[in-house]
N, C-alpha and C positions, 0 to 999 in steps of 0.2 A: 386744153393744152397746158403743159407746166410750164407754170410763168418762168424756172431755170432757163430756158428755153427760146423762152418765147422774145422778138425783140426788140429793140426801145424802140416804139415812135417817133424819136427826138433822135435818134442815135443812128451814125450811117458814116461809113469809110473809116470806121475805128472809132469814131469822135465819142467822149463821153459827156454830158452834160446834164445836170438833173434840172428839175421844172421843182422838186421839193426839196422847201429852202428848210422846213422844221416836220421835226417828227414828233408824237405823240405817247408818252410810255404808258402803257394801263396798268400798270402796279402791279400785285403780288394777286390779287381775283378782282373781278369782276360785276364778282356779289357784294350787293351795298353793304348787307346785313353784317357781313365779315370784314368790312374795310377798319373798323375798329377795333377789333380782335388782335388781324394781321400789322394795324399801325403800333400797338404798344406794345406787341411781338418785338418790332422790328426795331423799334428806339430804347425797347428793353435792352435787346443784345446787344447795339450797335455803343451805349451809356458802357455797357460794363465791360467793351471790348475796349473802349476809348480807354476805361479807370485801369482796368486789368495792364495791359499793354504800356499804356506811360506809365505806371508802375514799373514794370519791367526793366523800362529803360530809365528812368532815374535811380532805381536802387542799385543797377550796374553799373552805372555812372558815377555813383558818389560810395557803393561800397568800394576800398581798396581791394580787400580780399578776394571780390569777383574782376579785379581788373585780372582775367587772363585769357588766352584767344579764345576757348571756348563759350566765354560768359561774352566777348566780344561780339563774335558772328552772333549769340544769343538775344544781346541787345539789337543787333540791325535786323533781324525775324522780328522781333517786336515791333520795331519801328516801320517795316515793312507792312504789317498785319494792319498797325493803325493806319497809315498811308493808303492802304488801297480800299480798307472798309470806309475811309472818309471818300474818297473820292467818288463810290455810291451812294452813300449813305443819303445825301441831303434832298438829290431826284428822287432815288427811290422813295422815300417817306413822303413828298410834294405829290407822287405820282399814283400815289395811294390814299392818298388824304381829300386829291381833286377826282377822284374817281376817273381814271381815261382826260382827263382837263390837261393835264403837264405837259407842254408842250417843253421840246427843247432845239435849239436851232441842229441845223446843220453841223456846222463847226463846232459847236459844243460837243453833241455826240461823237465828233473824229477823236476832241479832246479826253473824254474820258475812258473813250477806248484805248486812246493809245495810252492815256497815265495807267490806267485801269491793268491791261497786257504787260506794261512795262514791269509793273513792281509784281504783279504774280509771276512773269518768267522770271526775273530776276530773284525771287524766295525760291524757286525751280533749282536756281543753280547756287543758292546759298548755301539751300540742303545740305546741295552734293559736298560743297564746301565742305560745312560740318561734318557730314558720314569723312572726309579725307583726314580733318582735325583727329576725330574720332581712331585713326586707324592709327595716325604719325602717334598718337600721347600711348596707345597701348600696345604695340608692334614695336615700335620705337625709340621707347622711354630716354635712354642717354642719348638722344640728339635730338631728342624732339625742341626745347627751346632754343636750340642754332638751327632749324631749319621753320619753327613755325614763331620769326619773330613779330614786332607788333606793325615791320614794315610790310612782310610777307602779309598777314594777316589785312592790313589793308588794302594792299595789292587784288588778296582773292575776293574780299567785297565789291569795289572798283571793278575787278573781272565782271563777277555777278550781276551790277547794276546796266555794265558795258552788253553783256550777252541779253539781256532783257532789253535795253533800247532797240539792237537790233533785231530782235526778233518780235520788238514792236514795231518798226516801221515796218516788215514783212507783212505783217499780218495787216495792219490798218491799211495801209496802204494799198493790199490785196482787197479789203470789201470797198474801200472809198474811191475806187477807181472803176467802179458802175454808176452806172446811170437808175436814179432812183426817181419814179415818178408818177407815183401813187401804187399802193393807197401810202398811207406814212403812220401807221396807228402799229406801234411796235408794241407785241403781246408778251412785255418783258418790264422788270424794274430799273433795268438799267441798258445802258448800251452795248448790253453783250454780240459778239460777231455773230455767232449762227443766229438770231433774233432777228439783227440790221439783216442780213445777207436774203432772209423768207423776204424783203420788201424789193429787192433788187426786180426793175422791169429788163435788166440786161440777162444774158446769160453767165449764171454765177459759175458753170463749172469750173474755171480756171482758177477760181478765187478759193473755193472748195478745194480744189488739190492742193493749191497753195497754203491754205488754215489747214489742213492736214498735213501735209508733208514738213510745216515747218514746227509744228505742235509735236510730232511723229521724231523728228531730230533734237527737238529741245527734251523730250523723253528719253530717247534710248540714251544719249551722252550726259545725264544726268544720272538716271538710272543704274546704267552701267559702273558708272563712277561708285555708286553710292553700293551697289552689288558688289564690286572688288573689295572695296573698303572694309564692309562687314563679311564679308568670306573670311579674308585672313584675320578678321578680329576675333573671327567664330572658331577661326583655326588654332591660332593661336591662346583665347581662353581653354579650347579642347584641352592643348597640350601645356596649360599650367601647372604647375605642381603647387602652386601657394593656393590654397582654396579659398583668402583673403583677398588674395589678387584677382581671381575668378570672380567673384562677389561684387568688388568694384567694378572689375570692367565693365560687367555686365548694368550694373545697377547707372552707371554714367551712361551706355549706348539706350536705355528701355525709354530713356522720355523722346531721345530725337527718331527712335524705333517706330515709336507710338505716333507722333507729328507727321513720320513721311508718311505712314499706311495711310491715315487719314488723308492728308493733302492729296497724296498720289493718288489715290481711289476714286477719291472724284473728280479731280482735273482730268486723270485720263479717259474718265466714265464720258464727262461731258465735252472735251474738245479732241480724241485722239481717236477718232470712231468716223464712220462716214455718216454724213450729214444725210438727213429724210426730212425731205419736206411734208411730208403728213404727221409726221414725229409727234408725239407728246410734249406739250409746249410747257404745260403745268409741270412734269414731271423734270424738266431744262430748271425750269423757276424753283423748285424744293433744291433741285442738287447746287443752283447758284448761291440759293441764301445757305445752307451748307457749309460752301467753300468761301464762300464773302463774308460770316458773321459766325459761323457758329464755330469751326476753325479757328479764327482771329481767336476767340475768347475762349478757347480751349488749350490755347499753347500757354498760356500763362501759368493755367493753373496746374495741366502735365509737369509743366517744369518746377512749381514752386512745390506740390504736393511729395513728388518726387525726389527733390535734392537737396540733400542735407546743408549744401554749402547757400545754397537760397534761403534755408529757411534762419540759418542761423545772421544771414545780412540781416535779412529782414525785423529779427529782434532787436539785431545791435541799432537799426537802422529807428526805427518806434521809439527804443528807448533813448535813446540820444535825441529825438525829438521832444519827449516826452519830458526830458530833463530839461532841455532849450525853455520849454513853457513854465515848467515849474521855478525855475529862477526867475522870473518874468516877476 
């Protein structure tokens, strides 16, 4: 029988209550032989997504030049990216290191699902944010600084972080409200929902509509947002006549172009899809470390490789250090 299905033992007249107080994460494989491979993989990316990223955000922080809203939203993706690869980072590496050993309680894994959900819905709708920066600075040139101030600009981050809490207690709140009661051996690196939900002895359908349908909403209205925005930016390069003008536009939207395909590709690959329980579990785990780590430490270097106004902080930024030292 599928255990979706099937009912809790412990569970009657609604009640939910689990008998399992800690679950167990098996890491990244299985195979001893590869647990060292996959461990310095994992602390490889996770070090340079750490370096990469607080980079990011102190060079926007202390350069003047990039104090403007789109270096803004820029620095909070960064700050975002490190925030939720930390928030895996330290199980997953324990949970590969103890071979299947890691235990983590109960409450721990509600906690880094919901930190976990929080800050990637919340880079969800950060995007969108950016793709609307994107559209007010090249559509709208003489009004963009009286409509995108440093208040506005706050405001839309604050939105962002606002839309991610709640569409994290939707979601956790959706899997932690079954009854889980054996077995407890999660075939995952981290607390990911579809992972926790294969362990449910409740009937998970409703939880499943609900991690879909609310995955399914935080998509299409980000999405959408982010499709209007680059329409009329597409529209409007069309019908430029500066081919300088053209040139910028374009060369400012290619790096946050480049971040959403990536992001959106596999977030919506692995959470906007209906869930199979016989599903490819290994194949869940390549597209998590993906969007957990390899993402993270890919936006950094899109944005720095790519933009002139980065790279030129980042000299002013070296040699003013380098100068601090040498009077030393």
């Amino acid at each position: 029988m599928d255990r979706s299905h099937r009912p809790s033992p412990i569970s009657s007249e609604g009640e939910n209550r689990s008998t399992v107080t800690t679950f167990i994460l098996l890491g990244f494989t299985e195979k001893p032989e590869l647990s060292p491979l996959f461990s310095s993989i994992f602390l490889l990316l996770y070090v340079l997504t750490v370096l990469g990223n607080g980079w990011m955000v102190t060079l926007i922080r202390t350069e003047q030049r990039l104090h403007t809203p789109m270096y803004f939203f820029l620095s909070n993706l960064s700050l975002l990216d490190l925030c939720y690869s930390s928030v895996i980072a330290p199980k997953a590496l324990e949970a590969q290191l103890q071979q299947g050993k890691a235990s983590i309680s109960l409450p721990a894994c509600a906690a880094q699902m919901f930190c976990f959900t929080t800050l990637v819905t919340a880079e969800c709708f950060l995007l969108a944010a950016m793709a609307y920066d994107r559209f007010l600075a090249i559509c709208h040139p003489l009004t963009y600084t009286l409509l995108m101030t440093h208040k506005n600009c706050i405001w839309l981050v604050l939105g962002a972080y606002s839309c991610g809490l709640v569409g994290s207690i939707i979601q956790t709140s959706g899997t932690f409200r079954l009854s889980y009661c054996g077995p407890n051996h999660i075939n995952h690196f981290f607390c990911d929902i579809p992972a926790v939900l294969k362990l449910s002895c409740s009937n998970t359908r409703l939880s499943e509509v609900i991690l879909f349908a609310s995955t399914s909403v935080i998509a299409i209205v980000t999405t959408t947002t982010i499709s209007l925005s680059y329409l009329r930016v597409l529209w409007n390069v069309l019908w430029s006549h500066s081919t300088q003008g053209r040139q910028k536009a374009l060369s400012t939207c290619s790096s946050h172009l480049t971040t959403l395909s990536l992001f959106y590709g596999t977030a919506i690959f692995m959470y906007a899809q209906p869930r199979n329980k016989n599903g490819s579990q290994d194949q869940d785990k390549a597209v998590s470390m993906f969007y957990t780590l390899v993402i993270p430490l890919l936006n950094p270097v899109i944005y720095c490789l790519r933009n002139k106004d980065v790279k030129e902080a980042m000299k002013h930024l070296l040699s003013r250090k380098i100068g601090s030292l040498a009077m030393r």
